[in-house]
N, C-alpha and C positions, 0 to 999 in steps of 0.2 A: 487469121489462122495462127497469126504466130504466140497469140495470148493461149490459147490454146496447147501450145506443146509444154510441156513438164520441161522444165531447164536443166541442162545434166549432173549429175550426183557430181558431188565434191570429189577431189580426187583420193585416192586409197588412204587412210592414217589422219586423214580431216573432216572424215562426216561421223565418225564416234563422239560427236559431244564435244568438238573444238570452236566453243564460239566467239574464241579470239584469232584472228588470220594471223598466219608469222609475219614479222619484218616486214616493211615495205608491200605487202597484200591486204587485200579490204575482200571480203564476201560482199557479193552486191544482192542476195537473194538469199537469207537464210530462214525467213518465213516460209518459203515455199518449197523447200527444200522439207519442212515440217510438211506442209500442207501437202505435201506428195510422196510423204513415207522415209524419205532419205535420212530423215535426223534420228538419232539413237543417243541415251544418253551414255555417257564414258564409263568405262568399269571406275573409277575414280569416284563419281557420285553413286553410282549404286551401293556402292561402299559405303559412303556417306550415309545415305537411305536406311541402308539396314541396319546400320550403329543405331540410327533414331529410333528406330521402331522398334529393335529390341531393348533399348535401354525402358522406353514407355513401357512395352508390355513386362519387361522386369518389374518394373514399379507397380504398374498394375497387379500384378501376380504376387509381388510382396504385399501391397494392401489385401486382398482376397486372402491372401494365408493369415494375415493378421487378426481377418475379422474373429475365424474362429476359436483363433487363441485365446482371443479376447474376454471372449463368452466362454469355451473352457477354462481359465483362469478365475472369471468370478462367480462360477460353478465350484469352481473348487473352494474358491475360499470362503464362498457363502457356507458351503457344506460344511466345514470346516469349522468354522461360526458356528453354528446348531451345533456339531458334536461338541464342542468345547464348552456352548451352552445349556446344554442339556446336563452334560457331566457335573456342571459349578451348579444347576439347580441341585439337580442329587443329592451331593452332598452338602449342599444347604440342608436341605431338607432333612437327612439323615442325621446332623448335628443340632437342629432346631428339636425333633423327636427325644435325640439322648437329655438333649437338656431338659424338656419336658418332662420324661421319665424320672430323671435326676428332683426335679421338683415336686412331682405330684406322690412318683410311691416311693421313693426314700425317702421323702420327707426334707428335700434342700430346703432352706428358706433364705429368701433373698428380699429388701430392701424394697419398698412400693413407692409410690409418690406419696403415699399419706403416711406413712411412717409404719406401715402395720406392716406385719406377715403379708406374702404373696399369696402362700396357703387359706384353704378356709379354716376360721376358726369356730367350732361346733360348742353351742350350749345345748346340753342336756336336760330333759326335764322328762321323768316317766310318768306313764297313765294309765297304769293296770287299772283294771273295772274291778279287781277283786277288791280284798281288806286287806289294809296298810299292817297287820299285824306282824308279827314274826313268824306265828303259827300259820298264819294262811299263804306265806310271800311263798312256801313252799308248800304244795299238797302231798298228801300220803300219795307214796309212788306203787303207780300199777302197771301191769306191762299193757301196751296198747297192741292192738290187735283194728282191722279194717273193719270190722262193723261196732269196733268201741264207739260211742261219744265223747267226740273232744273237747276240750272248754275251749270258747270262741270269745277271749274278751273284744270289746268294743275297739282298742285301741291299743297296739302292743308299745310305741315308743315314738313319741316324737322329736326332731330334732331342728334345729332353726340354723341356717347357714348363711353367716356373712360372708359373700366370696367378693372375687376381683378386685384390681388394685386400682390407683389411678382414681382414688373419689366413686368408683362404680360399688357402692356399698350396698349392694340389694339384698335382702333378705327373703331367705327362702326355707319355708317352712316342708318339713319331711315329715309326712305320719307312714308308718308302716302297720297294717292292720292285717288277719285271716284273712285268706284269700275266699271268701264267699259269694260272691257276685262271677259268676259264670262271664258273661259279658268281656270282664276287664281280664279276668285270664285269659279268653280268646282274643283280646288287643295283644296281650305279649307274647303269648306264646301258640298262638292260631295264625294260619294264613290267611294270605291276600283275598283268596280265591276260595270258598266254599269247598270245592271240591280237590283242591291244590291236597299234595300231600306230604306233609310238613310231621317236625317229631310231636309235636303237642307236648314236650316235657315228661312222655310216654314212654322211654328207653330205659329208662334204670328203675321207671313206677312197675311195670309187669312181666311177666315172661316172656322169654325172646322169640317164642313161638306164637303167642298171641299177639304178640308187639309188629311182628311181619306180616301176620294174617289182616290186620286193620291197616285199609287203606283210604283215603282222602275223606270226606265226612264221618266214616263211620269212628275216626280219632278223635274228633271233636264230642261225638257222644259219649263216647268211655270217659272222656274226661267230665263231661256233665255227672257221668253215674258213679263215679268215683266221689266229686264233690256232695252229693245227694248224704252221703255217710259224715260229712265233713268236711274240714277245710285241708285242701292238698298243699298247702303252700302259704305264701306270705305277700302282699303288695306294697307297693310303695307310691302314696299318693302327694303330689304337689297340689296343693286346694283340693280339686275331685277330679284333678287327672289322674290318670294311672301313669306311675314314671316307669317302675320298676317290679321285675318279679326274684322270687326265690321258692325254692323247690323244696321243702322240708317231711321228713316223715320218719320212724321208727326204722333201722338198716332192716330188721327184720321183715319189714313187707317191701323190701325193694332188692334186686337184683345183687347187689352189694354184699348179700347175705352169701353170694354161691360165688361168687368174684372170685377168682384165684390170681389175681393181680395185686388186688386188693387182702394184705393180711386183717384179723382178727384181734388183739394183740389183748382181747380179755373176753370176760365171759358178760359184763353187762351188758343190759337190752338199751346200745346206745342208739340214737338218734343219729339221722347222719342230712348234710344239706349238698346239695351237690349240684344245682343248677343256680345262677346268678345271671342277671339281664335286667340292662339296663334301657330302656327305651332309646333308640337314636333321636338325638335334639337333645337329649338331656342327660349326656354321658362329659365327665370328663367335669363333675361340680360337686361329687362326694357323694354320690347316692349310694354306693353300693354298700359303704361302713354302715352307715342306720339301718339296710336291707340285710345286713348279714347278722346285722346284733339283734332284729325282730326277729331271724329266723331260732336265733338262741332263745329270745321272750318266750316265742312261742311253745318250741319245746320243753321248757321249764315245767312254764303255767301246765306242759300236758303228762308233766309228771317224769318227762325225762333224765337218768338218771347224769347223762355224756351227751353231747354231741360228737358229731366227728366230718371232716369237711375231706375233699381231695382235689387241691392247686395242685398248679405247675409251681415248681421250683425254679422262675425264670431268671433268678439275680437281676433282677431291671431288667431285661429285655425287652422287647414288643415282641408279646404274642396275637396271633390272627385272631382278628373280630369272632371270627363262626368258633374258632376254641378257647375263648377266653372267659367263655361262662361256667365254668371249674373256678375262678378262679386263681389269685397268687397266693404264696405262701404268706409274702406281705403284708395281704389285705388281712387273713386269719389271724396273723399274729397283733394286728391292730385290735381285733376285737376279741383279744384275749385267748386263743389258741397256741397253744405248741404241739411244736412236730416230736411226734411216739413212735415214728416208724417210716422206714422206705418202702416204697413197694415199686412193684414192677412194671406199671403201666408208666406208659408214655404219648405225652401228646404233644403236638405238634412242633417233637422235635425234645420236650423239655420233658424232664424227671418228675411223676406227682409223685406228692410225700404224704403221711397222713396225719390231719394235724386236729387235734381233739382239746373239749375244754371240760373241764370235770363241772355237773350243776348240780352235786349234793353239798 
């Protein structure tokens, strides 16, 4: 019975967590003292206790706040990276462009591995179908009119281009001929799409009233029935591709005529060219100098007495792809053009001028 009774509590001030008796005292029983409730630990260690466990969950709680810095931090600097990289493409880019401009239409020349121009260098050779005379190299001038007949020689000019540096000496043959094969003008200047509705080259050819009334195929036919009278324009073939187009015809049957942007600056029946395109894949290798000096052949041979062209004024710029078929002033004055006049249109941001080459 006596295993049985709970042995009595420590005395007051010794059962707080005292597991050392004072001087000369021994506990004889401090297991069961546990075992029966009496033990408690000292405010002393609880003390102890909660140092520990805050200190860990400190730590704890510092690693947790770290994780996210972490990952903010190289969010930031990643982002940071991209913009920085992005920015040095840029102007990469925008300084590789200047140079290029600097090279191609001012005319830089710089140094190749083969010792040549960077530039292409163009041999000339003409191949009128007419006679070599003097008397014929010019015909009696008449005014042309849209149901005239034009003369359509075989082959207005061709030209041979050694381009690229670096040993890439390919040559590359440029015939520019009358635009007469329906087909190769709807490659350059016809849509995707059948029924897509696109200029057809058709803005400055007719009135601007019938020009809005023709919508997706029925453009593609006007320009069938326009060439049916004759050649509307001029192409530019590499072997029997079509590379390139130009737009040529008498000012007087195109809108040019009523133009109040456009001055007059005489009374002859000039010829005027106003549309330039070059097929994409084969921009940027001298096409357009042989397609702008056929468009001058052409009108010659068709008795014209002037031509007259209307570039942007861009001083080297870059002008936009969709506004650059006008023309620079640069290119004109390659092919023997000067500027007679300002005028008042403006495109994409740049001054046209109007720049004319006498062919009597």
């Amino acid at each position: 019975m006596a295993d049985h009774i709970p042995p009595p509590p420590p005395p007051p001030g010794q059962w707080q967590g005292q597991l050392h008796a004072p001087p000369g005292q021994q506990w004889q029983q401090p297991a069961a003292w546990q075992q029966h409730g009496y033990y408690q630990p000292a405010p002393a260690q609880l003390g102890a206790g909660l140092h520990v466990t805050s200190i860990v969950t400190g730590i704890f709680g510092v690693i947790c706040g770290l994780i996210p810095l972490f990952f903010l931090g190289a969010w930031a600097f990643g982002s940071s990276a991209l913009v920085v990289g992005v920015i040095a493409y840029r102007k990469a880019k925008a300084v590789g462009q200047r140079q290029g401009r600097a090279g191609m239409i001012l005319g830089a020349r710089s140094p190749s591995c083969s010792g040549r121009s960077a530039l292409p260098s163009w041999r000339t050779r003409s191949t009128r179908s007419m006679t070599t005379s003097a008397a014929s190299r010019r015909p009696t001038r008449r005014r042309s009119s849209t149901s005239a007949t034009r003369a359509v020689p075989e082959q207005l000019r061709t030209r041979s281009c050694r381009r690229g540096a670096c040993g890439n000496q390919a040559r590359v043959e440029i015939d520019v001929r009358p635009a007469t094969v329906f087909d190769d003008v709807a490659t350059m200047v016809g849509p995707k799409r059948p029924d897509a509705n696109v200029c057809w080259c058709l803005s400055y050819r007719i009135p601007s009233k019938e020009n809005r009334a023709l919508v997706g195929p029925a453009r593609g036919e006007r320009v069938r029935q326009l060439m049916e009278q004759g050649p509307i324009g001029v192409l530019a073939y590499k072997g029997d591709e079509v590379v390139g187009w130009a737009a040529v015809a008498p000012r007087a049957e195109t809108t040019f005529a009523r133009n109040r942007k456009i001055p007059h600056v005489d009374d002859l029946d000039a010829w005027c060219v106003w549309c330039i395109r070059v097929r994409p894949g084969h921009r940027k290798q001298g096409i357009s100098l042989p397609l702008l000096e056929g468009a001058v052949e052409f009108a010659r041979e068709n008795g014209a007495p002037a031509i007259e062209g209307y570039p942007v004024d861009n001083q080297g710029a870059r002008v936009d792809t969709t506004m650059a078929y006008v023309g620079t002033r640069r290119l004109f004055e390659r092919a023997g053009f000067t500027k007679v006049a300002d005028t008042t249109s403006v495109l994409d941001g740049f001054p046209r001028v109007l720049m004319r080459r006498d062919l009597r």
